[in-house]
N, C-alpha and C positions, 0 to 999 in steps of 0.2 A: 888360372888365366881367364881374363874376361873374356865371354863370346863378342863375337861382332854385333849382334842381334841384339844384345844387351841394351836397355837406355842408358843414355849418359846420366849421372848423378845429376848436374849441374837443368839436362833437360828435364828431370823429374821434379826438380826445385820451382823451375820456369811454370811446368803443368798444374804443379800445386798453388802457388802463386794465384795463379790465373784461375783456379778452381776457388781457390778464397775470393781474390775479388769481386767472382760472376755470385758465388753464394753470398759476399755480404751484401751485390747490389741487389741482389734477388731480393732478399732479406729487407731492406730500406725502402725498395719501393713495398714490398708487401707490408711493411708497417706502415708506409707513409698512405696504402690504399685503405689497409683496416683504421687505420687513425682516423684517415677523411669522412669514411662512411661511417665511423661511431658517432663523429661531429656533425653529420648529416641527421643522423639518426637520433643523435640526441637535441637538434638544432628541431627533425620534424617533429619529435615529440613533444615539446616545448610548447610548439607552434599550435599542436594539437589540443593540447590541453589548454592554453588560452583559448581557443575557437570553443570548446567544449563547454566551458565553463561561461563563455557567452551566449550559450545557446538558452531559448527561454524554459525555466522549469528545470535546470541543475540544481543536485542541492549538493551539500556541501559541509563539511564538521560547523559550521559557522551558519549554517542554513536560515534559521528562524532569526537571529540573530538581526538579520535586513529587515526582517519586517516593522514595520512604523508601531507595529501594538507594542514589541516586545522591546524597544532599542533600550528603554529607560528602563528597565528591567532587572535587577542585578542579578538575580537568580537563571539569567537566560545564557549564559556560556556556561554553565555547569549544566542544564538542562543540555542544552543540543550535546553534548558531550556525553551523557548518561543515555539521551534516546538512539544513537549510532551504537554505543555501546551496546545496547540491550537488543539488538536488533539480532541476533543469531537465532537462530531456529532448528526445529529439530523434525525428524518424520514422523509424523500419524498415521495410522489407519485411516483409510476414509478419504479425510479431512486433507492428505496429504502434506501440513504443514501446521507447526505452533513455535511461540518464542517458548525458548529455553528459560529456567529461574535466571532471575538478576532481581539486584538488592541494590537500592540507592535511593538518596534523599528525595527524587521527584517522581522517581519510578520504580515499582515495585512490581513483579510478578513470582507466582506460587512454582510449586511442583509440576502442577497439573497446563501449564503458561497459562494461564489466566493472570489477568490486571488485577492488583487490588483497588476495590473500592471502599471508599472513608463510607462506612456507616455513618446515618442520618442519625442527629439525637435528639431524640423526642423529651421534652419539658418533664422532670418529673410528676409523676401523679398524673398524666395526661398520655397514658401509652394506651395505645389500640394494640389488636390481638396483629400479631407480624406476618406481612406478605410478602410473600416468594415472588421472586421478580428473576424473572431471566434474559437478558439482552445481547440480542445478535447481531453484528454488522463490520465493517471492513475497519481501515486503520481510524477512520472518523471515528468511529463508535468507541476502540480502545482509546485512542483520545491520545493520537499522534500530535504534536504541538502545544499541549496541555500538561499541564502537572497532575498526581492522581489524585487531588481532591479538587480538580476541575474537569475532568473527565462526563460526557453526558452521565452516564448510569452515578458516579458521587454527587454529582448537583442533583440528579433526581431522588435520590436518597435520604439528601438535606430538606429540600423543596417539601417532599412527602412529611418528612417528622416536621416540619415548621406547623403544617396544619394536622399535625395528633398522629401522625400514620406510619406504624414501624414497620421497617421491610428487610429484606434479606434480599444484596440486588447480589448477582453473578454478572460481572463480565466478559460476556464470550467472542469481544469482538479479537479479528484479528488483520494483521495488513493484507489487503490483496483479496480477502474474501469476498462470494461471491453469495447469493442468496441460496442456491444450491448446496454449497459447502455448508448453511449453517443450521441447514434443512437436516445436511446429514448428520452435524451435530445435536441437534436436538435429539433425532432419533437413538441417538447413540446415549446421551441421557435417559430418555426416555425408557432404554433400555435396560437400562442399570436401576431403573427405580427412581430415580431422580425427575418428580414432577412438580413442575413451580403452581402457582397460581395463575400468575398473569403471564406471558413473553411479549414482548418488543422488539421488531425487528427495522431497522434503521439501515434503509440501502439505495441506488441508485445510481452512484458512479459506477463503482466496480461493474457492476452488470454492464453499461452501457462502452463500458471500457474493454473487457474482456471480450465482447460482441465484435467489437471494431477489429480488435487485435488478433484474435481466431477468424474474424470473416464468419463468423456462425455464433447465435445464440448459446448460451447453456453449458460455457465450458470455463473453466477455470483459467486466469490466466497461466499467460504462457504454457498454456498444454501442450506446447509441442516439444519440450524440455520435457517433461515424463515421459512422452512417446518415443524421447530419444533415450532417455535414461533407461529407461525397461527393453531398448531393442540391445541395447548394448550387453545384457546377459543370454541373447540368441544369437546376435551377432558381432563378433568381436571387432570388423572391420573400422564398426560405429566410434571404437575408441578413438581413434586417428583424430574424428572429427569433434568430440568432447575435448581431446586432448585440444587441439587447433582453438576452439572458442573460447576454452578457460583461459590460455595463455594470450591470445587477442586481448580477453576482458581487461587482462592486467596492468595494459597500456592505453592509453588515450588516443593513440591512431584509430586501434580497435574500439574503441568506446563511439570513436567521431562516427567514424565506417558504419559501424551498428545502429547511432542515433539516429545515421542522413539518410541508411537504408529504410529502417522503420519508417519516419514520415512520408519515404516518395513512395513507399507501398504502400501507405493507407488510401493515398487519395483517388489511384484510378480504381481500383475494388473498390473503395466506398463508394463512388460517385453509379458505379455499374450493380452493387445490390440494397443500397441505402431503405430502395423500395419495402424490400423484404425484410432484409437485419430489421430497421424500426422498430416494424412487425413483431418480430421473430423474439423481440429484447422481453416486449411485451405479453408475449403470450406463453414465455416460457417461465415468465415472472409470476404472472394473475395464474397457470394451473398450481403452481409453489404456493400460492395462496391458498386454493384451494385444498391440497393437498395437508398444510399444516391446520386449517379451519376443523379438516375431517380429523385432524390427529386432537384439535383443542375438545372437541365434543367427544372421544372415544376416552378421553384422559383426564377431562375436567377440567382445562384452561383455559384464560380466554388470550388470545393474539391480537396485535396490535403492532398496524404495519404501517411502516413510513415512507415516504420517496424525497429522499434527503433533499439542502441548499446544497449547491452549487454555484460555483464562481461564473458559469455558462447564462445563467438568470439574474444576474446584478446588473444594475442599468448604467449606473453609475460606478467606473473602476477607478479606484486611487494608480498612481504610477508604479505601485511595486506588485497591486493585483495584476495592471496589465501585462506580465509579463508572463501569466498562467492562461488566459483567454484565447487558447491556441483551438484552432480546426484541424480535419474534420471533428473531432471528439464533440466540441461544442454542440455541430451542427445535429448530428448522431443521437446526444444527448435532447438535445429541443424536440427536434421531431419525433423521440421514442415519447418524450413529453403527452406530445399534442395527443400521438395515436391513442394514449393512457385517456386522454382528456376525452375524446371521441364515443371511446367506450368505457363510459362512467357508468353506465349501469350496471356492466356489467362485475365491476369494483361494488356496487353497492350494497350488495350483502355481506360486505366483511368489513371491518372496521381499519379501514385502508384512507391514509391522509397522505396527499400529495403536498408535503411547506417546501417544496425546492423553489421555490420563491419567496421564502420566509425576510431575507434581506433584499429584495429585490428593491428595493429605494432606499437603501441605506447609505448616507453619501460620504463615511468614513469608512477604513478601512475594515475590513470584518476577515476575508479569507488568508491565509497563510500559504497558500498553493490553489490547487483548481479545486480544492475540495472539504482542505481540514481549515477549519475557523480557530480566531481566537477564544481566547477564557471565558470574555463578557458574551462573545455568539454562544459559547455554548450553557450560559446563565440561561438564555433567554430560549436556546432551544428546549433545556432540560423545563424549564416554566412549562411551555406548550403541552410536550409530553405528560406533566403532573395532571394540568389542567383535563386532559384528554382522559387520561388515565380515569380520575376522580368521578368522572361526569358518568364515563360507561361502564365500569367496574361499583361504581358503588359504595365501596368498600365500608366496613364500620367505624367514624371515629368518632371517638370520645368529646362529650362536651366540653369546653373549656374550664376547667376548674377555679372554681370560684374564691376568689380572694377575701 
C-alpha cells in the first residue's frame, strides 16, 4: 500500500524534469561563459603579441633577417634559425652560465661551450713561432649575428697570419657577460694551467647594462633570478612565485607586463642615482683592470682592454638602427663614457683603448641591434685590434720569403 507521505511518480518526473533543465541551463551558460573568456583571452593575447612585437628591440626567429646588411643574403634564414637554436645554456661554477655544444653550418660550439674559431692560415714557408691568444667579452665578442669565420677572434686570426703571425685564439665570449664574469673565467683557466700569451677583453655594453638593470655596479645581469633561485632551496614558499613568472613568461600578456614594467622602472631610479651608477660602472671596471694587470705580470701575459662601439655613439642611424637607440641605457652608457674620458690617466698605465666610437660617422648601416654589428664591422674591428696588438706585443714575424 502506498503511504500518503509518498511522492507521486508523475511529481518526481516533473522534479526531474525541472532538475535537467536548471542543469543544462547551468551548463550553457557556464559554456557560453568559459567560451567568452577563452575568446577574450585568446582575442588579449593576440593583441598582446602584436603590441609586443612592435615594441623597439624585439627579436624574433626572423630577427637579423630585417636588417638592410643581411636581406640579400641567402645564407641568413638558416643562420637566425641555428643562432635561437644554439641558444640553450647550461650551469657553471663561477661563471654561472655557458651555451651547451651545438653543431651546425654557421655555428659551432665545443664541450667546454666555447665558439669555434676558423684558425688563421699563414703562407706556407712564412710561419712565426704560434701565439696564444685568449678573448673575453659578451655576446658581441661570441659574434651574435655573424657566422663563425666572421666572428671578432676568426678575423683576428686571419688578419694575424695574413702579416706571418700564427696564433691559437680561444673564444670565451659569451651572451650577457659581464667583465667580472670573465675575470672569473680567467682565473678559472689560469688555474688549471692554462696560460696564453696575450688576453683581449672586449666590453662595455653589458657592464653599463647590467648597472642600469641591478641599480648598482658589479653584478651580473639579472642577479636577482639567482637570488631567487638559491632562496627557493631555504625557502619553499619562493616556488609559488618562480612557478607564477615561468608561466607568465610563456604568454605575451606576461612578456608585455614584464617589458612595460622594466622600462618605467628604469627611469625614475635612473634619473635619482645616474650621479653615482656612471661612477660606480666605471670604477668597478678600471680596479678589474687593475686587478687582471696584476694577474698578466704574476703569469706572464700581456692584456688588452677594449670599451666596445655601440649603436648609443653613431651620429648618423639608418631606419632599422633607429629602432635600438632607446633611453635611459643610452644616456647611462655616454655618460659612464665621459666619466672614463675624465679619468684617462688614470687608464694610462694599462693598455686600455676606448673605439666605442669606432663607426661614429658611418652613414650606412653597421649595427644589428644596440650593440652586435655586421660582418664588414667586424672586418674592421678585428683590423684595429691586430693593428694594436702588433704594435705593443711585438711579436716575432718572419720575413717575407723571397720568390
Amino acid at each position: 500500500m502506498e503511504s500518503k507521505n509518498s511522492p507521486h511518480p508523475q511529481s518526481w518526473a516533473l522534479f526531474l524534469g525541472k532538475c535537467a533543465r536548471g542543469c543544462g541551463l547551468f551548463l550553457k551558460t557556464l559554456w557560453l561563459i568559459i567560451g567568452a573568456t577563452l575568446l577574450l583571452l585568446l582575442f588579449l593575447e593576440a593583441t598582446c603579441a602584436l603590441i609586443y612585437h612592435l615594441l623597439p628591440g624585439k627579436r624574433g626567429p626572423e630577427y637579423f633577417q630585417e636588417s638592410a646588411s643581411y636581406q640579400k643574403s641567402p645564407w641568413i634564414h638558416d643562420y637566425d634559425q641555428e643562432l635561437f637554436s644554439s641558444y640553450n645554456t647550461s650551469w657553471r661554477p663561477y661563471r654561472y652560465w655557458r651555451r651547451t655544444p651545438y653543431k651546425g653550418k654557421y655555428i659551432n660550439i665545443d664541450e667546454h661551450g666555447i665558439r669555434y674559431t676558423v684558425p688563421g692560415k699563414v703562407k706556407a714557408g712564412n710561419a712565426s713561432q704560434k701565439l696564444k691568444i685568449f678573448m673575453f667579452g659578451g655576446s658581441t665578442l661570441w659574434g651574435e649575428g655573424v657566422r663563425d669565420q666572421f666572428t671578432i677572434p676568426s678575423l683576428l686570426a686571419q688578419d694575424l697570419a695574413d702579416r706571418g703571425l700564427r696564433t691559437e685564439i680561444t673564444n670565451f665570449g659569451e651572451v650577457a657577460y659581464v667583465n667580472t664574469q670573465e675575470l672569473i673565467e680567467l682565473i678559472l683557466q689560469l688555474e688549471r694551467g692554462n696560460i696564453p700569451d696575450i688576453i683581449i677583453f672586449y666590453d662595455g655594453y653589458n657592464d653599463v647594462y647590467a648597472a642600469l638593470q641591478n641599480q648598482a655596479a658589479g653584478f651580473t645581469q639579472f642577479e636577482w633570478k639567482r637570488e631567487l633561485e638559491y632562496n627557493i632551496s631555504t625557502r619553499y614558499n619562493k616556488l609559488k612565485r618562480v612557478f607564477l613568472l615561468n608561466t607568465l613568461d610563456r604568454f605575451y600578456l606576461g612578456k608585455l607586463i614584464k617589458s612595460l614594467s622594466n622600462k618605467l622602472s628604469y627611469q625614475k631610479p635612473f634619473s635619482q642615482k645616474s650621479n653615482t651608477l656612471k661612477n660606480d660602472v666605471v670604477e668597478v671596471y678600471l680596479n678589474n683592470l687593475k686587478i687582471i694587470a696584476a694577474l698578466g705580470k704574476a703569469y706572464g701575459f700581456l692584456p688588452l682592454f677594449y670599451w666596445q662601439p655601440v649603436i648609443y655613439t653613431k651620429k648618423t642611424l639608418t631606419l632599422f638602427e633607429k629602432r635600438f637607440a632607446t633611453e635611459p641605457l643610452g644616456d647611462l652608457y655616454r655618460q659612464s663614457q665621459a666619466v672614463m674620458q675624465a679619468r684617462q690617466q688614470e687608464f694610462a698605465p694599462y693598455h686600455f683603448f676606448d673605439i666605442s666610437g669606432l663607426f661614429a660617422a658611418a652613414p650606412h648601416e653597421v649595427y644589428l641591434d644596440y650593440c652586435h654589428v655586421n660582418e664588414d664591422a667586424n672586418r674592421i674591428i678585428a683590423q684595429r685590434l691586430a693593428d694594436d696588438l702588433l704594435r705593443i706585443a711585438k711579436p716575432s714575424v718572419p720575413a717575407p720569403a723571397v720568390k
